[in-house]
C-alpha positions in Angstrom: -28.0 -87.0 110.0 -30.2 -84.3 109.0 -28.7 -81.0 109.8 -30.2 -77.0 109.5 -27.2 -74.5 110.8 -28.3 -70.8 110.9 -25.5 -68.2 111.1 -25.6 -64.5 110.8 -26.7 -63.6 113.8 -25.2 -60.9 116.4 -25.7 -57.6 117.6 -27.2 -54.4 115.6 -28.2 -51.0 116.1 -31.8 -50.3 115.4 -32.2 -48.8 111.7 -29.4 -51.5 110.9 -29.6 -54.6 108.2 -28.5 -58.6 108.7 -28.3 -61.2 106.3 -29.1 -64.7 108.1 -28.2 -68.4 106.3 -29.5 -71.6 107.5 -27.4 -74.3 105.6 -28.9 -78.0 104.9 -27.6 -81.2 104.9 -28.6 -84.7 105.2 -32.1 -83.8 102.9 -32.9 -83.0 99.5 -32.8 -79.4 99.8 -34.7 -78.7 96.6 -37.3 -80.9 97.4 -38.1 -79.0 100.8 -40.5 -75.9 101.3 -38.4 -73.3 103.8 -39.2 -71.3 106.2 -37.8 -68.7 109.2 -39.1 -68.2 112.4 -38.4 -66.4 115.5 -38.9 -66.5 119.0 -38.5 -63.7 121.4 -38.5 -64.7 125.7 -42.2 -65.2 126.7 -43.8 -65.0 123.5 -44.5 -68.0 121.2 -42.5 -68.9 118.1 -43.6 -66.9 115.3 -43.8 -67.1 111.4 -41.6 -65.2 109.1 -41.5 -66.3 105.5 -41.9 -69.0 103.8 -40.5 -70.0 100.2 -41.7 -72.7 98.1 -39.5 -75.5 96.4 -40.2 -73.2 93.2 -39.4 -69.7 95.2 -43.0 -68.6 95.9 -42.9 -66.0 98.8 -45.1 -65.5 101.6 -44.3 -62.9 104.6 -46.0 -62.0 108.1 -47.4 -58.2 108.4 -44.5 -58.0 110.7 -41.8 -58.3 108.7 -43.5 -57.7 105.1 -41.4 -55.1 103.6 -38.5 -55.2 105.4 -37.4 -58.8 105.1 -36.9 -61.3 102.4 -36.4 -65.0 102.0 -34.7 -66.5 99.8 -32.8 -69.8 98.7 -30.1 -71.2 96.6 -30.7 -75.1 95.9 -27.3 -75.6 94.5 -25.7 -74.6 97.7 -28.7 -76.2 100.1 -29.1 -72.6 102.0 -32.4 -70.6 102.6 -31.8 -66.7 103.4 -33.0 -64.2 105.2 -32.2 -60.3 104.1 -33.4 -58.2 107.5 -33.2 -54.3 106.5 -34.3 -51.7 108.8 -34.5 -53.3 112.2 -36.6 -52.4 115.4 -35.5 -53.5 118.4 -39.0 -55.3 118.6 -36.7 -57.9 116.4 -34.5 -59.0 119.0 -35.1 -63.2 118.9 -33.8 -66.2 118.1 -34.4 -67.1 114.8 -35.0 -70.4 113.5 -34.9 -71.9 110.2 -37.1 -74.9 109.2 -37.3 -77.3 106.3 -40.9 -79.6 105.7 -41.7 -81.8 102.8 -45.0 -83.9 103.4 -44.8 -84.8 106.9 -40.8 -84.7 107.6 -40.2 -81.0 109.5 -36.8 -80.0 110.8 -35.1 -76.7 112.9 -32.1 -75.4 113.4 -30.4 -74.8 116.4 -31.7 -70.9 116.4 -29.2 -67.8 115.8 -29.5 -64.6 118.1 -30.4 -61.1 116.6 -30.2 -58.6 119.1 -31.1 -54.7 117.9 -30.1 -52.2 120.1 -32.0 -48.5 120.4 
C-alpha cells in the first residue's frame, strides 16, 4: 500500500545537473519528514538531506552546496536538485519518508556521472 517511486535518474557527464522525484502514496505525505540517500557499491548507505514537514533543511558536507531538497505536499513529491556533479556521485539514490516510528524507501534510482 504504501508506495515511494524515485525517477530522474540516468547517465551524466561530470560538471552536469539532475533533478530527482520520489512520489508518495498510500501516506499522509505532509505529515512525513523526507529525506534522500545514496548508496554507492561497497560503501554504506549515506545521508543526503533532509526536509521537515514544515520545509527545514539539513545537508551532508558532501553534497551542501550543490544539492537541494525540496517538497511539494499538494503533489506528495520530495526533490532533489543535483548541480555540478563529480563522478564521486555515481549511486543509487533512495528516497525515504519517517513519521514517529513508521520509515519507508523507495526502490532506489541510478545516477551515473561520467569524467
Amino acid at each position: 500500500q504504501v508506495q515511494l517511486v524515485e525517477s530522474g535518474g540516468g547517465l551524466v557527464q561530470a560538471g552536469g545537473s539532475l533533478r530527482l522525484s520520489c512520489i508518495a502514496s498510500g501516506i499522509v505525505f505532509s505529515s512525513y519528514n523526507m529525506a534522500w540517500y545514496r548508496q554507492a557499491p561497497g560503501k554504506q548507505r549515506e545521508l543526503l538531506a533532509t526536509i521537515t514537514r514544515g520545509g527545514i533543511t539539513l545537508y551532508s558536507d558532501s553534497v551542501k552546496g550543490r544539492f537541494t531538497i525540496s517538497r511539494e505536499n499538494g503533489k506528495n513529491t520530495v526533490y532533489l536538485q543535483m548541480i555540478t556533479l563529480k563522478p564521486e556521485d555515481t549511486a543509487v539514490y533512495y528516497c525515504n519518508a519517517e513519521y514517529w516510528s513508521q520509515k519507508y524507501w523507495g526502490q532506489g534510482t541510478q545516477v551515473t556521472v561520467s569524467s
